[in-house]
SEKOLPA-706664 format. One record per atom (N, C-alpha, C): atom name; residue number from 0; x, y, z. Coordinates in steps of 0.001 Angstrom, whole numbers. Example, Ala and Ser with C-alpha at 12.3 -4.5 7.8 and 13.67 -1.06 7.14 Angstrom:
2
["N", 0, [13190, -5690, 7800]];
["CA", 0, [12300, -4500, 7800]];
["C", 0, [13200, -3300, 7800]];
["N", 1, [12850, -2250, 7080]];
["CA", 1, [13670, -1060, 7140]];
["C", 1, [12900, 30, 7870]];
***
This chain:
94
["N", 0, [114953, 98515, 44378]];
["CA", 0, [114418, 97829, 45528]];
["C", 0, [113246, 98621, 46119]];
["N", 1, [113682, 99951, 46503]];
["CA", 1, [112115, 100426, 46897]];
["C", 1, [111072, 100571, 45957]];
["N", 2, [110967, 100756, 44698]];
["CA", 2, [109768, 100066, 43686]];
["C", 2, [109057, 98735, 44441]];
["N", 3, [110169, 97629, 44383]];
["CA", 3, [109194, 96628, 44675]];
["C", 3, [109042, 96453, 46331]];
["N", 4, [109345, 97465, 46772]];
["CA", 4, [108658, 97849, 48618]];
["C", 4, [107889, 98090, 48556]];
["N", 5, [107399, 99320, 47776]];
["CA", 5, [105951, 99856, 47289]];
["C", 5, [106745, 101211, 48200]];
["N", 6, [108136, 101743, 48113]];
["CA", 6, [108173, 102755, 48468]];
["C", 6, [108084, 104107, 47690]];
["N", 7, [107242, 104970, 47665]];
["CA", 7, [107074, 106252, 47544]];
["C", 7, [107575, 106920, 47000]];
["N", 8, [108503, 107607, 48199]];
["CA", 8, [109313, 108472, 48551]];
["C", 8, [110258, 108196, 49393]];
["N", 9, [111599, 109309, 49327]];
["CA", 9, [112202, 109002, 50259]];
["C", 9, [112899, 110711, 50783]];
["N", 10, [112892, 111098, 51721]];
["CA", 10, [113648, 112381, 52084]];
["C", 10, [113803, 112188, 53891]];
["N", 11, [115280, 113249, 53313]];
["CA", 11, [115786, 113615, 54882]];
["C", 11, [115913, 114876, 55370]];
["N", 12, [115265, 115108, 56756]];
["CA", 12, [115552, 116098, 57237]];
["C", 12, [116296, 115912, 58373]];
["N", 13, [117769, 116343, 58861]];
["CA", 13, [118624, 116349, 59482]];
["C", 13, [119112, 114741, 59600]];
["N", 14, [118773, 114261, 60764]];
["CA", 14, [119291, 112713, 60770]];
["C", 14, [118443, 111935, 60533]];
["N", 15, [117187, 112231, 60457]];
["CA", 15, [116161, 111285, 60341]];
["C", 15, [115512, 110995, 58624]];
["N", 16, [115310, 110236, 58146]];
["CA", 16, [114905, 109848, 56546]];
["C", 16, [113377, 109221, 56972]];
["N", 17, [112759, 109971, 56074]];
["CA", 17, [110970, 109928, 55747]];
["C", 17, [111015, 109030, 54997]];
["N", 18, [110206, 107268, 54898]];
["CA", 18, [110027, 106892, 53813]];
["C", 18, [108405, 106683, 53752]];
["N", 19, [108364, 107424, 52900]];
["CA", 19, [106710, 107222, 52639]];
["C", 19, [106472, 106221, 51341]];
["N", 20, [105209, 105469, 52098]];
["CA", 20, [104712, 104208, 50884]];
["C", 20, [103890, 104413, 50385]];
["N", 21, [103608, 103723, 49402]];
["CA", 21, [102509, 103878, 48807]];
["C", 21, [101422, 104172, 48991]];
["N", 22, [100690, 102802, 50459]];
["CA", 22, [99159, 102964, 51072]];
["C", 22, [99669, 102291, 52058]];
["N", 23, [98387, 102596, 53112]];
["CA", 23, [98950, 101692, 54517]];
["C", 23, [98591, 100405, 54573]];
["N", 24, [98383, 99816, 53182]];
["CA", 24, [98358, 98528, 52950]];
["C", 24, [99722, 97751, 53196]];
["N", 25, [100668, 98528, 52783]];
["CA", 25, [102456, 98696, 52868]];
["C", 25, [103189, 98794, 54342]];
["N", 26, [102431, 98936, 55394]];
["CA", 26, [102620, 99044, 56913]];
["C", 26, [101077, 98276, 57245]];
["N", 27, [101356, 96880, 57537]];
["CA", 27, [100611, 95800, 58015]];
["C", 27, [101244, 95904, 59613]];
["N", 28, [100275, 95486, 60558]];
["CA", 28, [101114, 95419, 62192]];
["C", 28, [101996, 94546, 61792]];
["N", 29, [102038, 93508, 61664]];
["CA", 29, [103175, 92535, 61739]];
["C", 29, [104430, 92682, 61430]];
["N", 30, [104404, 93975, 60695]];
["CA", 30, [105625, 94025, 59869]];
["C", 30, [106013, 95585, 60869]];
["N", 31, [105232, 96691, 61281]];
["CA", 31, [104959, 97471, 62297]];
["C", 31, [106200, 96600, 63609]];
["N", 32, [105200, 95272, 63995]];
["CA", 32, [105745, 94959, 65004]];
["C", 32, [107348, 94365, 65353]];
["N", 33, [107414, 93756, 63863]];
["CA", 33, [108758, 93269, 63609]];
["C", 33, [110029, 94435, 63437]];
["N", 34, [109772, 95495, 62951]];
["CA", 34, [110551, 96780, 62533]];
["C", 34, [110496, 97518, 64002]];
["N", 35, [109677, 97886, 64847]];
["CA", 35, [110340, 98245, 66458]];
["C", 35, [110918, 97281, 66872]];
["N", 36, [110311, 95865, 67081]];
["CA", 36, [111690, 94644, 67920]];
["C", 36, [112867, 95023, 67198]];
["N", 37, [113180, 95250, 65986]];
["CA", 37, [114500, 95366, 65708]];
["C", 37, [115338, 96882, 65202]];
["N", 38, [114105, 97326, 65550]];
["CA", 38, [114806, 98997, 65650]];
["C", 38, [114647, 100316, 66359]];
["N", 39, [113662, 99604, 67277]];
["CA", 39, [113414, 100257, 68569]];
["C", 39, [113099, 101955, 68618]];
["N", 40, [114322, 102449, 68758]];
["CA", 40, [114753, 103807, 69398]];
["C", 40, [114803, 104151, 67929]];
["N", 41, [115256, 103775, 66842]];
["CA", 41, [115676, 104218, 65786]];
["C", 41, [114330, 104454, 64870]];
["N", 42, [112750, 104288, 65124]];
["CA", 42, [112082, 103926, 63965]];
["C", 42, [110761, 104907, 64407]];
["N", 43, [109707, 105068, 64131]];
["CA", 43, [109267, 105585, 64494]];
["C", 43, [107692, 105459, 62875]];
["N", 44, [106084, 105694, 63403]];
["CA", 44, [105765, 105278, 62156]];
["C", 44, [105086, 106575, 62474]];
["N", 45, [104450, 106580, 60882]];
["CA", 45, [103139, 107749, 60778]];
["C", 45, [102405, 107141, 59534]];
["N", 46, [100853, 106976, 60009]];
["CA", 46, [100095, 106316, 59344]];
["C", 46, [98458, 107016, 59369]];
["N", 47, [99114, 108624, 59349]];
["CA", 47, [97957, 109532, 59333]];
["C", 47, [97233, 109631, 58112]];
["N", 48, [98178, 110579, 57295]];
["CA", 48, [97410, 110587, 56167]];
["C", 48, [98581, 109980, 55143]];
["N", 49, [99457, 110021, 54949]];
["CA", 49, [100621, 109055, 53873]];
["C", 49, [101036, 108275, 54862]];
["N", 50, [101144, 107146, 54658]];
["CA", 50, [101373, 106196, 55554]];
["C", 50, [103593, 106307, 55218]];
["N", 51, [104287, 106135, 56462]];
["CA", 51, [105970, 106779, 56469]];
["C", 51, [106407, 106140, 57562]];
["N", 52, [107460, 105990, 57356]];
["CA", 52, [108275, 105186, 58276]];
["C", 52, [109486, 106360, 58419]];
["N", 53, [109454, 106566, 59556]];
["CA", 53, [110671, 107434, 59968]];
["C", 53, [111833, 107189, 60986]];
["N", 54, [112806, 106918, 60131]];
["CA", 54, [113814, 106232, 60443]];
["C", 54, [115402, 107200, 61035]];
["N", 55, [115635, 107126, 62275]];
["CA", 55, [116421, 108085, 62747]];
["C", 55, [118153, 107296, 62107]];
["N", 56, [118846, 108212, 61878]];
["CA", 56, [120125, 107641, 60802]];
["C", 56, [121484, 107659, 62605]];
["N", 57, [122050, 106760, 62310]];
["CA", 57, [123431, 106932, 62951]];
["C", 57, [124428, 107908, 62774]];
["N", 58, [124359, 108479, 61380]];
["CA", 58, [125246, 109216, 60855]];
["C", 58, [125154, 110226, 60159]];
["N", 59, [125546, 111235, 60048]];
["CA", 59, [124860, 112452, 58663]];
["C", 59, [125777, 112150, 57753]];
["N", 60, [127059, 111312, 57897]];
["CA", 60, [127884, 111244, 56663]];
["C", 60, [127344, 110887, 55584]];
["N", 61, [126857, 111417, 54492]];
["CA", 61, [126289, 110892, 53539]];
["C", 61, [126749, 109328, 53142]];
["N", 62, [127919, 108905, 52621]];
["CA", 62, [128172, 107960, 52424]];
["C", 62, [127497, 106136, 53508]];
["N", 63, [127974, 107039, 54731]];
["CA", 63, [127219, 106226, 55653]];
["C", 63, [126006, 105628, 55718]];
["N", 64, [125500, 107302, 55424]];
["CA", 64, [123527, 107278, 55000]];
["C", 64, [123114, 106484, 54057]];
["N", 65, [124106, 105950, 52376]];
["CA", 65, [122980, 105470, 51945]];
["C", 65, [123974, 104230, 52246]];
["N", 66, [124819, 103911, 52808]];
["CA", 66, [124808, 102267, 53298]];
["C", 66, [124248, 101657, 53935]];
["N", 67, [123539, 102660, 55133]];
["CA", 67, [123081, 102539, 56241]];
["C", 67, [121293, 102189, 55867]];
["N", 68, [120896, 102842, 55290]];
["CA", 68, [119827, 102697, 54356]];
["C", 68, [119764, 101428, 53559]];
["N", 69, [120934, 100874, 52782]];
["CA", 69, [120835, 99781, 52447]];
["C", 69, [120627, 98898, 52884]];
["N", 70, [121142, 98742, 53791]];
["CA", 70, [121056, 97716, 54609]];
["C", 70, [119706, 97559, 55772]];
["N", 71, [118888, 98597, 55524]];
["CA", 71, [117591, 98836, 55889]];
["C", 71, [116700, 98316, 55137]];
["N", 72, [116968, 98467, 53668]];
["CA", 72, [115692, 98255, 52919]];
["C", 72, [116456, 96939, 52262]];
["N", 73, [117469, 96169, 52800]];
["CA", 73, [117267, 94944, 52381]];
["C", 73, [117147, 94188, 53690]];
["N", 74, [116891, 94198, 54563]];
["CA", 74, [116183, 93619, 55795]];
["C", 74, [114745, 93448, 55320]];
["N", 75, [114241, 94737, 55274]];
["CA", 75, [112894, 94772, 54861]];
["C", 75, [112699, 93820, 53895]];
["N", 76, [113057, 94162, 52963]];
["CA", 76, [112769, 93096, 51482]];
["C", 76, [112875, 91865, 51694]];
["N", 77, [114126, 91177, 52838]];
["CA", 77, [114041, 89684, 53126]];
["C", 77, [112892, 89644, 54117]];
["N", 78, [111915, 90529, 55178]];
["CA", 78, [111024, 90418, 55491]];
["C", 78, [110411, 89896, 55087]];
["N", 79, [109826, 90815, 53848]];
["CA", 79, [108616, 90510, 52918]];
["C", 79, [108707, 89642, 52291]];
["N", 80, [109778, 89265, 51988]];
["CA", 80, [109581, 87943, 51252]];
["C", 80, [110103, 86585, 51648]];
["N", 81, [109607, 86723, 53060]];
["CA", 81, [109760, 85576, 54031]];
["C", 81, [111034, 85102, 54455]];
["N", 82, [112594, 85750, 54092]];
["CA", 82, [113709, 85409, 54072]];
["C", 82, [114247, 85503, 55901]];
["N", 83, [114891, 85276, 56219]];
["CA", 83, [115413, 85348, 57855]];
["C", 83, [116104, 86589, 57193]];
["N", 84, [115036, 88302, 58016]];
["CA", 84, [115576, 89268, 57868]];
["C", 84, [116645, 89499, 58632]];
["N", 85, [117070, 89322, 59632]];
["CA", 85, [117688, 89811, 60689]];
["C", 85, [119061, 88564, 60821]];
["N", 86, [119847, 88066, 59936]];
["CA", 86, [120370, 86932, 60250]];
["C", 86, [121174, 86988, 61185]];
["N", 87, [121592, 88302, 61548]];
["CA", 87, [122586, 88173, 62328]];
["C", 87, [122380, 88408, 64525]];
["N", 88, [120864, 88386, 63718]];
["CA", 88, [120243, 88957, 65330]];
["C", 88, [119703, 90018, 65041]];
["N", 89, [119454, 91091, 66233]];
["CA", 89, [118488, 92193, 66559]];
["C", 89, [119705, 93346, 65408]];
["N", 90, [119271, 94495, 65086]];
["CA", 90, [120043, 95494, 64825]];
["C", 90, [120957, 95719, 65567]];
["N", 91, [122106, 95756, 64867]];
["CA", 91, [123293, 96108, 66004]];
["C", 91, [123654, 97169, 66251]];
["N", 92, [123014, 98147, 65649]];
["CA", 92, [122969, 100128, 65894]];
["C", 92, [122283, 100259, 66770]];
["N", 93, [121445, 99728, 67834]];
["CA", 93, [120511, 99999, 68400]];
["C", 93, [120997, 100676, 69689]];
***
């Protein structure tokens, strides 16, 4: 799935996970604007020189982490590909 995100990379330092993309062709506002409405406190961008999405985790339990993640980058993916990302409403970790 992150292949066809156009994601990067991915690393964590403490609770927070770096995902860096490809180009900041990959962080359009719209998609910018849609990812704070629904993750607010949790998200955070950098579009200096690698364009990254930095995403603060609920949990350090690993197991948690990559569910928690999953369920991140398949929001995203129904984003992008026009699907009702959010079906259930706003993020409910928030």
């Amino acid at each position: 799935m992150c292949k066809k995100l156009h994601v990067k990379g991915i690393t964590q330092s403490g609770n927070t996970v770096n995902i860096e993309m490809n180009s900041g062709n990959d962080l359009n506002q719209e998609l910018i604007g849609y990812l704070i409405e629904n993750y607010n406190a949790k998200i955070k961008f950098d579009v200096s020189k690698v364009p990254m999405i930095k995403y603060k985790l609920d949990s350090s339990e690993q197991m948690k982490i990559l569910e928690e993640l999953e369920r991140f980058f398949e929001i995203l993916n129904n984003y992008k590909t026009g699907l009702n990302a959010c079906q259930g409403g706003k993020n409910e970790q928030n």
